[in-house]
C-alpha positions as CSV (number, residue, x, y, z in Angstrom):
1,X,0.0,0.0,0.0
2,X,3.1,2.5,1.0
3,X,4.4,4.2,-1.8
4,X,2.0,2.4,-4.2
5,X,1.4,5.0,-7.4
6,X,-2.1,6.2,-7.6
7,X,-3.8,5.7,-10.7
8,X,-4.1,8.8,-12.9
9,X,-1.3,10.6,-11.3
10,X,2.3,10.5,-10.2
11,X,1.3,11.0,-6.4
12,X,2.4,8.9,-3.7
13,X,1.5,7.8,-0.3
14,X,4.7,8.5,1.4
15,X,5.2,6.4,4.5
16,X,6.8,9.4,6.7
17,X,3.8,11.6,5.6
18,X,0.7,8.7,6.4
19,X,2.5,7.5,10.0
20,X,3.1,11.3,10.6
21,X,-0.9,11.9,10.2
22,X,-1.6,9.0,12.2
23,X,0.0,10.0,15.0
24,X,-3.1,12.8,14.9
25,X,-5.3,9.4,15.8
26,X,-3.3,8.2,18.6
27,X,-3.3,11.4,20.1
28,X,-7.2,11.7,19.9
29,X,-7.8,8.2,21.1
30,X,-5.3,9.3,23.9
31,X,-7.7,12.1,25.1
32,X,-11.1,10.1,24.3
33,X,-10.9,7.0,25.2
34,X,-11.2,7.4,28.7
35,X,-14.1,10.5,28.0
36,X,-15.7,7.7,26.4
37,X,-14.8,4.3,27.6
38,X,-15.1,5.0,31.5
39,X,-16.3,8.4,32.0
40,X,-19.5,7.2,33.3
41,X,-18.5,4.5,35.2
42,X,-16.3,7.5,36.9
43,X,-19.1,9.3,37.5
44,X,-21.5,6.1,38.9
45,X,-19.1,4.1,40.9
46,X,-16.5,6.7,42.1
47,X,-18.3,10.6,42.7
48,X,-21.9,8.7,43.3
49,X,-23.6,10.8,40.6
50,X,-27.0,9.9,39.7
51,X,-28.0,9.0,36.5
52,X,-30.4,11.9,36.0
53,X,-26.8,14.4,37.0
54,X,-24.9,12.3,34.3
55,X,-27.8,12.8,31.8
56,X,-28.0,16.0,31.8
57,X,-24.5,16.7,31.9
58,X,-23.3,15.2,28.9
59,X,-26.8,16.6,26.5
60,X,-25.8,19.7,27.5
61,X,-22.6,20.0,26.9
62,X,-22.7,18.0,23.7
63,X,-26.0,19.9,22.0
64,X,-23.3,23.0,22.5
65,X,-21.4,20.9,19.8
66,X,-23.9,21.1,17.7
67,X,-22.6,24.5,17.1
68,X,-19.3,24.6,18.2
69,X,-17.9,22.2,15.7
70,X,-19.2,23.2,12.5
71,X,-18.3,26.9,13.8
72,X,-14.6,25.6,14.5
73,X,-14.8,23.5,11.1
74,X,-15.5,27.4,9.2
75,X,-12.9,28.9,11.6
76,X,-10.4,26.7,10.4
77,X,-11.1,26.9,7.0
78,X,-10.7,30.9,7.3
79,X,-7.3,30.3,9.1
80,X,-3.9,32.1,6.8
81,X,-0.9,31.5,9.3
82,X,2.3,30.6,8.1
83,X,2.0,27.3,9.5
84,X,-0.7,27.3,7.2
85,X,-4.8,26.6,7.8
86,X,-5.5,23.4,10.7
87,X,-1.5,22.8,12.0
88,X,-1.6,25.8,14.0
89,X,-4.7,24.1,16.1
90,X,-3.0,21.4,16.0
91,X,0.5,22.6,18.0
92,X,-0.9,24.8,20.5
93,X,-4.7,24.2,21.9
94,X,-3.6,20.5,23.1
95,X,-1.8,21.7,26.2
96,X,-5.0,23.0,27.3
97,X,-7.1,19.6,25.9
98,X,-4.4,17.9,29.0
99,X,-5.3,19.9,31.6
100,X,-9.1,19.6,31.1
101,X,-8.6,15.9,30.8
102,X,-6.9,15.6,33.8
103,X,-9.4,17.8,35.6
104,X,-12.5,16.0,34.3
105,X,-10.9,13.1,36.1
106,X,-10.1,14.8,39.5
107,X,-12.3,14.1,42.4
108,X,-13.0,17.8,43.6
109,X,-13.4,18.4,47.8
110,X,-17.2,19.6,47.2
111,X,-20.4,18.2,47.2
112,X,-24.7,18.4,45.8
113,X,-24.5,20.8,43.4
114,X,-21.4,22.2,42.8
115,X,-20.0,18.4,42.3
116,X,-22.5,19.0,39.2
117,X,-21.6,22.0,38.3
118,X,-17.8,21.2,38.5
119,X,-18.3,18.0,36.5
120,X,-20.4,19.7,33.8
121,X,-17.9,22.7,33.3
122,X,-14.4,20.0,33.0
123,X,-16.6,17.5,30.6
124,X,-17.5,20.7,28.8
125,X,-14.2,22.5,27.8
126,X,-12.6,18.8,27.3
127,X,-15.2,18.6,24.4
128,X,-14.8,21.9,23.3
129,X,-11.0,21.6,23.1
130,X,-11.1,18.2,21.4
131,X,-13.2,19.5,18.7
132,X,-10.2,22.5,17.8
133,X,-7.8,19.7,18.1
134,X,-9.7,17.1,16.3
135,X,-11.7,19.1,13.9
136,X,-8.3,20.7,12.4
137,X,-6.8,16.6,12.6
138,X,-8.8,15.2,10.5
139,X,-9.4,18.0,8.2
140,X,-5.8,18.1,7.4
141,X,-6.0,15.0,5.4
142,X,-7.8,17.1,3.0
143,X,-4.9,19.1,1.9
144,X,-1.4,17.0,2.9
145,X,-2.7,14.3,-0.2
146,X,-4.8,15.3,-3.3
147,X,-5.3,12.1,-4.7
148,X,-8.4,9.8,-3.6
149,X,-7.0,6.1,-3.3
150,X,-3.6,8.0,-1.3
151,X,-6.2,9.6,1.0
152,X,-7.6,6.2,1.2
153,X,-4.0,4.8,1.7
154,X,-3.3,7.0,4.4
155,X,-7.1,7.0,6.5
156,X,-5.8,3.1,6.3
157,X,-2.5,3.7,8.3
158,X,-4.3,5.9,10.2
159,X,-7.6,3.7,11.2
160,X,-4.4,0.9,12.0
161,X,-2.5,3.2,14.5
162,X,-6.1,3.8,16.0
163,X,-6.6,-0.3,16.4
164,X,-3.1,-0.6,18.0
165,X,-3.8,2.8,20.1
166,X,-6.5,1.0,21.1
167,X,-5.2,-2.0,21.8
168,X,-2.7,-1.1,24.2
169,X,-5.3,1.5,26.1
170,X,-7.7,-1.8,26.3
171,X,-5.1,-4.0,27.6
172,X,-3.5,-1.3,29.9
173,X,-6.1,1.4,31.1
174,X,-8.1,-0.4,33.6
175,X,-4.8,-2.5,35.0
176,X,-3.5,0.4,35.7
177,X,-6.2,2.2,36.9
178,X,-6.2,-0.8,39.7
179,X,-2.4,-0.8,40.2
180,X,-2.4,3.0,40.9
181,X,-5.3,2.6,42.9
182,X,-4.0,0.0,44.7
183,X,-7.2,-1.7,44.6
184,X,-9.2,-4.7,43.3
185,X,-12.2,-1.9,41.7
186,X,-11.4,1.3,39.9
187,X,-11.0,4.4,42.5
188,X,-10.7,8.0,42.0
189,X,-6.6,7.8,42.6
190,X,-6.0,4.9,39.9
191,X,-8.6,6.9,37.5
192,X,-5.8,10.3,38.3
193,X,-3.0,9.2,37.9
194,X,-3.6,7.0,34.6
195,X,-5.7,10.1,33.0
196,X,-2.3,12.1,33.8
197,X,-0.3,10.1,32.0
198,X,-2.7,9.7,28.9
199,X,-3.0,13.1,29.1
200,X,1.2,14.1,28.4
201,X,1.4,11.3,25.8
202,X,-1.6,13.0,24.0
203,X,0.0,16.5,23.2
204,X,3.5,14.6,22.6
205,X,1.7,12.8,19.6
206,X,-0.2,16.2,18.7
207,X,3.1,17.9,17.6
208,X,4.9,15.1,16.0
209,X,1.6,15.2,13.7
210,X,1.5,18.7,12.7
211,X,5.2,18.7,12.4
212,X,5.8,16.9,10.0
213,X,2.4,17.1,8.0
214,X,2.8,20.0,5.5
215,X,-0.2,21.8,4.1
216,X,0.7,21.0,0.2
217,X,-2.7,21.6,-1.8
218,X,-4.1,24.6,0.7
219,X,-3.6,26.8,-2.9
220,X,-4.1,24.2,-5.9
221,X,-8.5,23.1,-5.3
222,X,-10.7,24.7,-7.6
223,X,-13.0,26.5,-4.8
224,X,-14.8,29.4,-4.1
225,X,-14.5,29.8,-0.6
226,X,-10.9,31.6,-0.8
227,X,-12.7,34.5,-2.9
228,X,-16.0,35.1,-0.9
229,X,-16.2,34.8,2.6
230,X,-19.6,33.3,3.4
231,X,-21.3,34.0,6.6
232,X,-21.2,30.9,8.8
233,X,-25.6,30.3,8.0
234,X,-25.0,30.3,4.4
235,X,-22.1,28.1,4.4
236,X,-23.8,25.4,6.8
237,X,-26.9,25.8,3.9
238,X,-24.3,25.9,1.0
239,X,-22.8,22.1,2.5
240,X,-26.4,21.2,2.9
241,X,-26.9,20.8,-0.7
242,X,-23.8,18.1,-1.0
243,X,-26.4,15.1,-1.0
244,X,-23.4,12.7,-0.5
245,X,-21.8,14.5,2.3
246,X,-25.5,14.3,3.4
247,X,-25.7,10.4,3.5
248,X,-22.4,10.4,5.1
249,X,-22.9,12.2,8.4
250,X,-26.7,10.2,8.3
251,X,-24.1,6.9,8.2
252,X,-22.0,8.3,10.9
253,X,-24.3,9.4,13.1
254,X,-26.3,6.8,13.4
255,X,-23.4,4.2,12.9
256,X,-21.8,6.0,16.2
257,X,-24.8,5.6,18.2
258,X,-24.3,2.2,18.3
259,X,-20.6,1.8,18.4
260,X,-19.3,4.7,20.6
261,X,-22.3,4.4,22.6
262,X,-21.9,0.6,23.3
263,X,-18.2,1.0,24.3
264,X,-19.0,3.7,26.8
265,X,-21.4,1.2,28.3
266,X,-19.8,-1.6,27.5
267,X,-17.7,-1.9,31.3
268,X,-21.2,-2.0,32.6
269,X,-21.8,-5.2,31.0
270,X,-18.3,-6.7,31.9
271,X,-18.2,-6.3,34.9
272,X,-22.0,-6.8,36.1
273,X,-23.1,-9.5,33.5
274,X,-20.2,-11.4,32.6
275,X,-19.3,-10.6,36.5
276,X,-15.1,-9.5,36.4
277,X,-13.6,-6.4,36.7
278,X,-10.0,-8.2,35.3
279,X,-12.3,-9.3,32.1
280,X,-12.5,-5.4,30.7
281,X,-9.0,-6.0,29.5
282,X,-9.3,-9.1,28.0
283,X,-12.4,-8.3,26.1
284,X,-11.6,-4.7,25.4
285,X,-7.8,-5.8,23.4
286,X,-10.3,-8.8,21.9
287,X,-12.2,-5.6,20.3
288,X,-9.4,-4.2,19.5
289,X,-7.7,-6.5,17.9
290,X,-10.5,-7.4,15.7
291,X,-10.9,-3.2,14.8
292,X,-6.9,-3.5,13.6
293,X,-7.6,-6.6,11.7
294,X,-10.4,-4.8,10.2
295,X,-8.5,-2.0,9.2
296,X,-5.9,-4.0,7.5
297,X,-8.4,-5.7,5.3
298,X,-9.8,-2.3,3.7
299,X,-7.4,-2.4,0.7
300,X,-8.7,-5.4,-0.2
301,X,-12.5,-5.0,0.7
302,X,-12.9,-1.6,-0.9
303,X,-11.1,-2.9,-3.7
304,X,-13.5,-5.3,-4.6
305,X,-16.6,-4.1,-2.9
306,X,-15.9,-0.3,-3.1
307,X,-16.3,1.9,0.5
308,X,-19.9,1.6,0.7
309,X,-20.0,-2.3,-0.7
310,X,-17.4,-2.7,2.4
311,X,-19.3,-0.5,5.1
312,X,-22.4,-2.9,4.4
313,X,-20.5,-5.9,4.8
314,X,-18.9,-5.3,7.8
315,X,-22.3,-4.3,9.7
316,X,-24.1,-6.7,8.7
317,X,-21.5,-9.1,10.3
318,X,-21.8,-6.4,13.9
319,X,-25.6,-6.9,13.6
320,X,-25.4,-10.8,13.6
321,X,-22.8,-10.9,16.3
322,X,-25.0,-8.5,18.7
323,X,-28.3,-10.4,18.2
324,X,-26.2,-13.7,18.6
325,X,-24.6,-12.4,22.0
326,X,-27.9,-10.7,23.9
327,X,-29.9,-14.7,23.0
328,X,-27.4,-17.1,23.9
329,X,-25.4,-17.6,27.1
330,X,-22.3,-16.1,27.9
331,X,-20.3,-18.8,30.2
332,X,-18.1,-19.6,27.8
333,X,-15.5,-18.0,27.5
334,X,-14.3,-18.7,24.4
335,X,-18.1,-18.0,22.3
336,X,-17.9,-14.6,24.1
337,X,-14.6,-13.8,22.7
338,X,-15.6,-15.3,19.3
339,X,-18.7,-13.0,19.6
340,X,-16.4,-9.7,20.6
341,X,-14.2,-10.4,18.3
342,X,-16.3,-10.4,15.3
343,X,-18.5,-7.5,16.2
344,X,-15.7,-5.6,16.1
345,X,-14.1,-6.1,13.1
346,X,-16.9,-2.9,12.5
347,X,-15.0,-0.3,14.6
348,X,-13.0,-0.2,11.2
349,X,-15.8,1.9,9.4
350,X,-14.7,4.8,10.8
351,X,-11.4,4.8,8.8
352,X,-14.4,3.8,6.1
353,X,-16.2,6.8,6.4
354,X,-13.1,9.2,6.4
355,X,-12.1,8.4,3.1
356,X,-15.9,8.7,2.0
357,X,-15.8,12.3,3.3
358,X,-12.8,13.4,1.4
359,X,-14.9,11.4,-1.8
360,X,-18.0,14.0,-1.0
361,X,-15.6,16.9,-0.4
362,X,-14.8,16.4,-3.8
363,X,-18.0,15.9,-5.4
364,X,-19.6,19.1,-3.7
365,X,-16.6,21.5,-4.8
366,X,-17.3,19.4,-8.9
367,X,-21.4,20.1,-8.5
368,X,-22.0,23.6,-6.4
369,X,-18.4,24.9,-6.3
370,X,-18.3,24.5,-2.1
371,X,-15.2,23.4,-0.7
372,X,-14.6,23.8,2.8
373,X,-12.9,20.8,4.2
374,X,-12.9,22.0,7.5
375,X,-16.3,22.5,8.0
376,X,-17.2,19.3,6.3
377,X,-15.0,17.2,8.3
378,X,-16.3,19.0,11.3
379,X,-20.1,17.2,10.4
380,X,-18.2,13.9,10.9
381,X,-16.9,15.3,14.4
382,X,-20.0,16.4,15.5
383,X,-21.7,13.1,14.5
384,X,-19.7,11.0,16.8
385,X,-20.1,13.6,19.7
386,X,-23.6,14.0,19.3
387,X,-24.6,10.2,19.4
388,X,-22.2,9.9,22.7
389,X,-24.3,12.9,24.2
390,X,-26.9,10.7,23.2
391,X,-25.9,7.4,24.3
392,X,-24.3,9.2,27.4
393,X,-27.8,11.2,28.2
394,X,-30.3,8.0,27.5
395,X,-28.3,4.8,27.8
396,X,-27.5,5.7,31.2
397,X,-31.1,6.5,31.9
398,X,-32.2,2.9,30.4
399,X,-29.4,1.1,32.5
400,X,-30.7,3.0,35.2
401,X,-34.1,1.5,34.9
402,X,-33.3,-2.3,34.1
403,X,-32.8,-1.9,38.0
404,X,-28.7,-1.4,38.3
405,X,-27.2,-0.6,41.3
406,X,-23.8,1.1,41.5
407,X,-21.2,-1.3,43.4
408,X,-23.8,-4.2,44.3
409,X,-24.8,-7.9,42.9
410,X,-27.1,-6.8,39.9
411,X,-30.7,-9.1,39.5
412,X,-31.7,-11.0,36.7
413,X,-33.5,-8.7,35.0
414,X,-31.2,-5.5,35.6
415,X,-28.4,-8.1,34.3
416,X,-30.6,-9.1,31.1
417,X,-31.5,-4.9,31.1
418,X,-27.6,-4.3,30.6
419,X,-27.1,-7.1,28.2
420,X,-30.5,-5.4,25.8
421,X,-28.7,-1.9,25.8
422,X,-25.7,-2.8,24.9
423,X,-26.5,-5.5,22.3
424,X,-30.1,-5.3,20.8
425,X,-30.2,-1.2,20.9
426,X,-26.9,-0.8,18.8
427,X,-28.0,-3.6,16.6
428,X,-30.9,-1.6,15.6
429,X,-29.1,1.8,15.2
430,X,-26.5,-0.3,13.0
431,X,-29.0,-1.9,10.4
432,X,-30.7,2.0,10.2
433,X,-27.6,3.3,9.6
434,X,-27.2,1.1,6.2
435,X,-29.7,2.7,4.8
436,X,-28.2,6.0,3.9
437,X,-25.5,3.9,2.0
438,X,-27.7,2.7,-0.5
439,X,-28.4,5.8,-2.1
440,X,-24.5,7.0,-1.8
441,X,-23.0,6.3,-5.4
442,X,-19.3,7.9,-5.3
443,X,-16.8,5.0,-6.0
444,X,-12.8,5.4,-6.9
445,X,-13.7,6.0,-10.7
446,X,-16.3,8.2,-10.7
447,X,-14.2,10.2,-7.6
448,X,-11.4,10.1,-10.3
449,X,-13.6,11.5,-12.9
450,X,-14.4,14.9,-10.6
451,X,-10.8,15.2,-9.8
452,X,-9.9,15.7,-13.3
453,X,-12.8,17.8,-14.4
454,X,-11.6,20.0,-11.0
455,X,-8.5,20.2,-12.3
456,X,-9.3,21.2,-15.6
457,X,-11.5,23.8,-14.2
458,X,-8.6,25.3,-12.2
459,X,-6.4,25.5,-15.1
460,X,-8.9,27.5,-17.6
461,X,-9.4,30.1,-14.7
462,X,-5.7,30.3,-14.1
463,X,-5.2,31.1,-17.7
């Protein structure tokens, strides 16, 4: 895949250039795995938040996003530094990203309601700051490569330096959040000190990213956004009319319901229905491992089934193993695996979908002359936060009322409550996310196609 020529052109994915942008991955699993992973948990087991306080915190901090990251996503776009349009996000707002980590983390010497308040306002700015850092990541892609298969190429290194990211967090987070702790269950010293360390690596990884990605192409896409500055209404209106960028963020959205919201509730199910707090790691590397394999079979499965061919695929196979896992038992140990293992071989479509954004980028600047990657990308940003607001907000409320108790032996039918949310629900959201795809119709050629007539476009005006 590494330096293989891209048809139609002389460009390359260089290997320095696609492990460089990857290292823009790392750093954002770095800050959001534990946001997402065992945030809640944090807030059930360790500061005895209810489930109503948790619900409301994360809707209202994430509906914010709503906002925030397409407005960040235009901001960007607007950006002329000599470091060039996203890297400048990129080398100095992580700093502040740490910090807010670390503090939304920290068990605070108050109480009632300004335990709330305190939680609300960290969780808040963490989101807000990993939207500037992430928003500008992944809208980089859009001007370090020009071609579509190398933007594919390099979304693949990147989605595979996610799966290994996350494979070391899932076999090393909640260890060490015990060994710190010194403790057989997860306490507010072992969830400190682990978030601190994340927390460092994730700004080291931010700069070796936007050091050594260089904004090539800012100056060479046919696009009317560098000669009239749209307000930020008509430029949300203005993306609107991309349907493909459209059917994307549907895909995403609803795709991230059920994958981000599962694994932020899937510890829950570990630990009170498969009954082991030392089984999280196990079963979290299991997913893992199954995301990297995943990712390393997308040259081959887009090749032959194209992105959306692939995305369907994959699904399908997440739907089968979540239905199979909520209606047969789980004592053995080697089915569950099996079943884990399979299910997520669909955390890959997120490395998927990227490369299908950059496809739609494309088309929208060929049919209505709108190209603004940053605010595009930001829709795929504001997706995933958006359904973990959601998940956050409502699959805590619905654990909540299968009867679980924080820290306790859970019943039968909180136990089979746990197991519904975090299998049957996402199965659902996954097979409604499909639909969307079947009306997408971008594939490498026709992708190809637009990049040419672009091209040609750019050369009669510069003529």
């Amino acid at each position: 895949m590494v330096n293989e020529v891209s048809k139609g052109n002389k460009e390359k994915t260089g290997f320095k250039l696609a492990v460089s942008y990857s290292f823009g991955e790392v750093a954002s699993n770095l800050s959001w795995y534990m946001i997402n992973s065992y945030l809640t948990l944090f807030y059930t087991d360790v500061l005895g938040l209810a489930a109503t306080a948790i619900s409301g915190i994360m809707l209202f901090a994430r509906v914010f996003d709503t906002v925030f990251d397409p407005l960040m996503g235009m901001i960007a776009d607007r950006t002329n530094t000599r470091w060039g349009k996203f890297r400048p996000y990129i080398m100095f707002a992580p700093p502040f990203l740490a910090i807010f980590n670390v503090m939304t983390f920290t068990v605070f010497p108050v109480t009632g309601m300004t335990k709330i308040a305190l939680c609300f306002i960290t969780y808040f700015f963490t989101g807000i700051l990993y939207s500037v850092c992430n928003v500008s990541f992944s809208s980089l892609i859009n001007v370090i490569a020009k071609d579509s298969t190398v933007r594919m190429n390099i979304q693949t290194v990147r989605g595979t330096a996610s799966s290994i990211c996350s494979i070391v967090l899932a076999a090393v987070v909640m260890p060490s959040i015990l060994y710190f702790g010194h403790s057989n269950t997860a306490n507010a010293k072992g969830f400190l000190i682990t978030n601190i360390i994340l927390s460092v690596l994730l700004v080291i990884f931010f700069w070796l990213c936007a050091g050594n990605c260089k904004e090539k192409y800012v100056n060479e896409f046919h696009s009317t956004t560098n000669s009239e500055k749209k307000g930020f209404i008509k430029s949300i209106k203005s993306l609107v009319k991309n349907d493909q960028l459209t059917l994307v963020i549907l895909c995403v959205f609803l795709g991230a319901i059920a994958i981000t919201g599962r694994m932020s509730l899937l510890a829950y199910y570990i630990i009170y229905v498969v009954g082991s707090y030392q089984a999280i790691a196990l079963i979290f590397t299991t997913v893992t491992v199954a995301q990297l394999v995943g990712n390393m079979t997308i040259p081959i499965g887009t090749k032959y089934l194209g992105k959306k061919g692939y995305m369907i695929a994959i699904n399908v196979l997440a739907i089968i193993a979540f239905v199979i896992l909520y209606f047969f038992p789980i004592n053995n140990v080697t089915f569950l695996l099996v079943m884990f293992f399979l299910s997520g071989i669909a955390n890959c479509a997120a490395t998927i979908c990227f490369g299908m954004i950059s496809d739609a980028i494309e088309y929208g600047d060929w049919k209505n002359s709108v190209r603004e990657e940053g605010l595009a990308t930001s829709f795929l940003s504001l997706s995933v936060k958006l359904a973990t607001a959601i998940c956050g907000s409502v699959g805590i409320l619905l654990i909540a009322a299968s009867g679980y108790v924080p820290n306790a032996q859970q019943t039968v039918s909180a136990k089979n409550g746990i197991s519904f949310v975090v299998n049957i629900i996402p199965a659902i959201c996954i097979f409604v996310s499909l639909i969307p795809l079947f009306f997408y119709k971008l594939n490498d050629k026709r992708v190809a196609e637009i990049r040419t007539e672009l091209d040609e476009r750019k050369a009669k005006e510069t003529n």
